[in-house]
C-alpha positions in Angstrom: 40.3 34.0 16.5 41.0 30.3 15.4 38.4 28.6 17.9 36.0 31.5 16.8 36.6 30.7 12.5 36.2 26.9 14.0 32.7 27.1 15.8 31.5 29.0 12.4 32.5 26.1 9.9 31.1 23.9 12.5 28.1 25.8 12.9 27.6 26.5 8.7 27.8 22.8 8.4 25.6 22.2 10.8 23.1 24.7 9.4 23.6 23.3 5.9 22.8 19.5 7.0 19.5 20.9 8.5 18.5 22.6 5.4 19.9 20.5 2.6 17.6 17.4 2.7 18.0 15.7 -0.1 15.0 13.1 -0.7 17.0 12.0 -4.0 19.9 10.8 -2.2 17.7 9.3 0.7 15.6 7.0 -1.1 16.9 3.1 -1.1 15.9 0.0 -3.3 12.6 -1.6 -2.0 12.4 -5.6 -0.9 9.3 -7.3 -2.3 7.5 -7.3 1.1 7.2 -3.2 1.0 4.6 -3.5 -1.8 0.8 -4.1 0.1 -2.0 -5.3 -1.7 -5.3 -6.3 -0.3 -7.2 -8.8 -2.7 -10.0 -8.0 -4.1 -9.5 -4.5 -3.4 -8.2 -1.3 -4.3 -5.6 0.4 -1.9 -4.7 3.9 -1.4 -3.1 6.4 0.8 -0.8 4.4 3.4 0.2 6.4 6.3 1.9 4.4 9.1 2.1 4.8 12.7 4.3 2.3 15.6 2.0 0.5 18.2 2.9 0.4 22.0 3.2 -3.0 20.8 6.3 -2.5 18.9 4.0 -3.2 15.6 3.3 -1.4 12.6 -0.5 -0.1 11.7 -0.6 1.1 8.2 -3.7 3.0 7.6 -4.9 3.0 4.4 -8.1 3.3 1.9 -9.5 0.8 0.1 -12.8 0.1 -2.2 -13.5 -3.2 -4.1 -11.0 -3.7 -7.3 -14.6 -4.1 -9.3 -15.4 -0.4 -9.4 -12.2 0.3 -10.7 -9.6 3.5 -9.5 -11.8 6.3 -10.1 -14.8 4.5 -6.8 -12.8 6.2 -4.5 -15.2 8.7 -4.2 -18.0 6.9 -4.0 -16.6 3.6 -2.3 -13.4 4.3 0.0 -13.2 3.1 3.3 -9.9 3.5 5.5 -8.9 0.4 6.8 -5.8 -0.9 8.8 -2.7 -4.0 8.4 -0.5 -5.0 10.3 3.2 -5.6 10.2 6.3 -6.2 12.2 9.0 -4.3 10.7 8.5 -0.3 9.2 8.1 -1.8 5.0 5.8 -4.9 5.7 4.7 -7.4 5.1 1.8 -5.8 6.0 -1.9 -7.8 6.5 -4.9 -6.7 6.8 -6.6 -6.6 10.0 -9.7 -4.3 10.0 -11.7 -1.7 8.9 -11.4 1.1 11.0 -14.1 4.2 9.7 -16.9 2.1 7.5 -19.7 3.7 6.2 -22.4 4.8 8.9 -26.2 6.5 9.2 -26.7 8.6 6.0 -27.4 11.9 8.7 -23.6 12.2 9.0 -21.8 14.4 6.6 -19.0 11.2 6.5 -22.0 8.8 5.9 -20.9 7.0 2.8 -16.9 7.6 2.1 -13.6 7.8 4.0 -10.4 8.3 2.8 -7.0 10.2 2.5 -6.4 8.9 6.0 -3.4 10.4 8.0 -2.2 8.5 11.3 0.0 10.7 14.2 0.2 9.7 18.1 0.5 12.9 20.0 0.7 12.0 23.9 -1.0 9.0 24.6 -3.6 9.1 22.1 -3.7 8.4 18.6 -5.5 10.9 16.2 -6.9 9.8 12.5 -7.4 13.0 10.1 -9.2 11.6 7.1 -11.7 13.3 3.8 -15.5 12.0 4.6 -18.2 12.7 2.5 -21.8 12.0 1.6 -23.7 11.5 -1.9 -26.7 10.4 -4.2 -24.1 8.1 -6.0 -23.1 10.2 -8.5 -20.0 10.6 -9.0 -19.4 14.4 -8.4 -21.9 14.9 -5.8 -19.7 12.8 -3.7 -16.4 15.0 -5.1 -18.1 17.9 -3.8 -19.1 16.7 -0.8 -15.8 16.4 0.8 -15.0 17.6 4.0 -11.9 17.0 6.7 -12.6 14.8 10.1 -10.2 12.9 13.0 -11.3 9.5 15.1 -9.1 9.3 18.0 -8.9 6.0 20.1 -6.5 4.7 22.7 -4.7 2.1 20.0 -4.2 1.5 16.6 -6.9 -1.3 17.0 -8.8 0.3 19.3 -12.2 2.1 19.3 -12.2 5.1 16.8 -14.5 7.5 18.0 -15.4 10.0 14.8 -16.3 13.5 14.8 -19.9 14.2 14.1 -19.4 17.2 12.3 -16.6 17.9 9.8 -13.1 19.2 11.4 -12.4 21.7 8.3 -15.5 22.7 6.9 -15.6 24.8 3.8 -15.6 28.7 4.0 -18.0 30.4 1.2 -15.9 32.3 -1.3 -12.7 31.3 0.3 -10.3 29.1 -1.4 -12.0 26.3 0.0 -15.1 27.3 -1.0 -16.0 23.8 -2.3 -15.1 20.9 -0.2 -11.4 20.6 1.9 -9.8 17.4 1.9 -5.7 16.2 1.7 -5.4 16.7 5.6 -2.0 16.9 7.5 -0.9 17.7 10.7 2.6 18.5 12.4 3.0 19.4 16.4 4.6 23.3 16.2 7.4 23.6 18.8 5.1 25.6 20.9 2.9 22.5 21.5 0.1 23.9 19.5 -0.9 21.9 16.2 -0.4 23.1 12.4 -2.7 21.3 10.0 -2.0 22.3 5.7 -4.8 20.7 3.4 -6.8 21.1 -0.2 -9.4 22.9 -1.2 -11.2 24.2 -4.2 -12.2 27.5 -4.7 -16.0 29.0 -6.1 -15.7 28.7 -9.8 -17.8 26.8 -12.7 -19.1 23.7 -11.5 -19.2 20.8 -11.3 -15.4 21.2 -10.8 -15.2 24.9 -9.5 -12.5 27.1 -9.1 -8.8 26.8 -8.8 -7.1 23.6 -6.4 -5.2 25.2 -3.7 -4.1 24.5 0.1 -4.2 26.3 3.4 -3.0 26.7 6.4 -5.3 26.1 9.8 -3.7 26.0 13.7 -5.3 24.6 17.2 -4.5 24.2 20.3 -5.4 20.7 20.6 -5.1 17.7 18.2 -8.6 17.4 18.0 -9.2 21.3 17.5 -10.8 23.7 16.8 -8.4 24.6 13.8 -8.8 28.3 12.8 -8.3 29.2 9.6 -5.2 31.1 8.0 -5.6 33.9 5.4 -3.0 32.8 2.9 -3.1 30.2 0.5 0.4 28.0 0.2 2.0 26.5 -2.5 0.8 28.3 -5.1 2.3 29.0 -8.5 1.2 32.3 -10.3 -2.0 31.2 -12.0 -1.6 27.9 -12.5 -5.3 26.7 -11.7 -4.1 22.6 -9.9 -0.5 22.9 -9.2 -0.4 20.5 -6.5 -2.1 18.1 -4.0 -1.0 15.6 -1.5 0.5 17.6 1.3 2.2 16.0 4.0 3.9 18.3 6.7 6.7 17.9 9.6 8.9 19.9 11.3 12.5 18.8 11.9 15.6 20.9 12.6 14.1 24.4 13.4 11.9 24.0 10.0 8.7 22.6 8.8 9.1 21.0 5.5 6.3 19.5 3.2 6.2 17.2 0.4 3.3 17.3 -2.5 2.4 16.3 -5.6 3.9 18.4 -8.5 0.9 17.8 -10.7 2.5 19.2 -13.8 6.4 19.8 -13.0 5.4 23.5 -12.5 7.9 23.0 -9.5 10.6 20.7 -10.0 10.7 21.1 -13.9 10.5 17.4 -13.9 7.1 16.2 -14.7 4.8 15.1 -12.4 6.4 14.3 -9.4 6.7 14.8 -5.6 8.2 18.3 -4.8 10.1 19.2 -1.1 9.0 22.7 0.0 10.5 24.2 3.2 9.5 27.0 5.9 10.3 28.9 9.3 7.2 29.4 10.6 4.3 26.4 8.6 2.9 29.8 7.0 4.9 31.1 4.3 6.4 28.3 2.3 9.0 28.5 -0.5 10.4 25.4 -2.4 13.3 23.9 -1.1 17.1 23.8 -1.8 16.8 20.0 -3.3 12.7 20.5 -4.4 12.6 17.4 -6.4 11.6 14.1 -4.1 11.1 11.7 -6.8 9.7 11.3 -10.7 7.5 8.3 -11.3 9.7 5.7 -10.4 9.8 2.6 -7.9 13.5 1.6 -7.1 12.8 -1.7 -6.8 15.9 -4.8 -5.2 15.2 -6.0 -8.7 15.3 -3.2 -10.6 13.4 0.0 -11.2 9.7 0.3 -12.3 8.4 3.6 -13.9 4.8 4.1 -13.5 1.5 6.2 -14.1 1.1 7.9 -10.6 2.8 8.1 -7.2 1.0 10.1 -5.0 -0.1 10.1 -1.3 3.2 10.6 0.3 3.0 10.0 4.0 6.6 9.7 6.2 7.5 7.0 9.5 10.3 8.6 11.8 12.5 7.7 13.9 14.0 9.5 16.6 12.9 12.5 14.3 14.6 11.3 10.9 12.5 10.5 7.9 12.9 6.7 7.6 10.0 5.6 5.5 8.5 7.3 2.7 5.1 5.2 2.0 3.3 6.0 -1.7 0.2 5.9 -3.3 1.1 3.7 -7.6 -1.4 3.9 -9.8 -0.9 1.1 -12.7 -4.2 0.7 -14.3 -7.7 1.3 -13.8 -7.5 -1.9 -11.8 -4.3 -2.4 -10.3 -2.8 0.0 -7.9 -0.9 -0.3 -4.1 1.0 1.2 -1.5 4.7 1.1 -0.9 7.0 1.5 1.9 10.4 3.1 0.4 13.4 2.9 2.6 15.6 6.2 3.3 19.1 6.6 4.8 
């Protein structure tokens, strides 16, 4: 009876370490050299993947500083740095998907890029999209693609039509974008991302996400019925998915636009699930509020979006971010966790 009453408090603690994650208590102060700029430029979404190499690629999207914050959607092109520890100091080495011939529905923009290696290849999901210039012809032209090349540096060979498409008078009825992908423990591949519904244009319907699965990195993904993380009627309640699975769960971090979530503003909010297709929030929901816990102190500001995570030996160990300042200045940071 006493070994029995033993395993059980070993196993509830166990249970409880693999369900309790608690981004809050994770997150350490920053060094300088975990804040990337590129000059001249405005940078977004930073998702980070180790080389054979023993380097770090951060993938990220940039557009000239000029246009100002709101060009992504006109300008963006995902490029790539370099670095040789997980938070930097990253420099720029390339651009990895530039624009290309106008008769491809990715012809003028890329962005939100997402970096994962599964076996020996390394797969790019990423928002493409196509315009006359204007501002939300390009919004509602966005679609989801992957590249896939041998290397981070390598040759990244994009897909000529989109990955996710749109479905009419589906929640996605509008454009899809916000990709992210985790490996299920069956060896098949989850993918969550955005999309807007049918509604009054030019910004439609409610912003919500779905669920898509394939049998192969590169797909095809098939479609899910049921919409995730949503919160009774609220018409945008969240963006920014990124997805994992670790410990017999998957687990997801997004934008709380509003606080609808964490009750704490706009923030990032932890959600949790057994099987990637029914997700509720989490024990310990709230991630973070607009702050940067800086070595030198702690800076509050406008936006942190765009979370992306590095691992190691299956541990969250980097949580890289998306800080809007201004309409000029922005960048990505690599945030230390225990």
């Amino acid at each position: 009876m006493r070994k029995l009453l033993i395993f059980s408090l070993l196993l509830g603690v166990l249970n409880a370490n693999s369900q309790d994650l608690d981004f809050t208590k994770m997150i350490q102060p920053l060094p300088q050299t975990a804040k990337f700029e590129d000059n001249g430029y405005m940078v977004w979404c930073g998702s980070m993947v180790k080389g054979d190499d023993g380097k770090y690629y951060l993938f990220y999207s940039r557009w000239p500083q000029s246009k100002k914050h709101l060009a992504w959607v006109t300008d963006s092109e995902v490029a790539v740095a370099v670095a040789n520890a997980p938070t930097g100091p990253y420099k720029f080495a390339k651009v990895v998907l530039p624009k290309r011939d106008k008769k491809y529905w990715d012809a003028d923009v890329t962005h939100n890029p997402t970096i994962y290696k599964f076996g020996n290849k390394y797969y790019l999901y990423y928002m493409g999209n196509y315009g006359n210039g204007e501002w939300w012809d390009h919004r509602n032209h966005q679609r989801i693609g992957v590249a896939v090349a041998d290397s981070p540096l390598g040759q990244w060979k994009r897909s000529n039509t989109p990955l996710v498409d749109t479905t009419t008078n589906a929640f996605d009825h509008l454009l899809t974008n916000n990709p992210s992908v985790a490996q299920r423990p069956d060896g098949t591949f989850l993918m969550v991302y955005k999309g807007v519904s049918n509604g009054k244009m030019p910004f439609g319907g409610r912003v919500l996400h779905g669920v898509a699965i394939a049998n192969r990195p590169e797909g095809p993904f098939v479609k899910q019925p049921k919409p995730v993380f949503v919160k009774d009627t609220v018409k945008f309640a969240a963006e920014d998915p990124y997805i994992w699975f670790q410990e017999g769960k998957y687990w997801a971090i997004v934008k709380d636009m509003k606080g609808v979530f964490t009750n704490a503003g706009t923030s990032l909010a932890l959600f949790e699930s057994l099987d990637g297709l029914d997700w509720k929030p989490a024990k310990n929901i709230l991630v973070s509020t607009l702050e940067i816990p800086w070595e030198t102190g702690t800076e509050k500001v406008a936006k942190l979006e765009r979370p992306q995570l590095y691992f190691e030996n299956g541990k969250p160990k980097v949580l890289f971010c998306a800080v809007y300042v201004t309409e000029t200045v922005n960048y990505n940071v690599a945030i230390p966790l225990k």
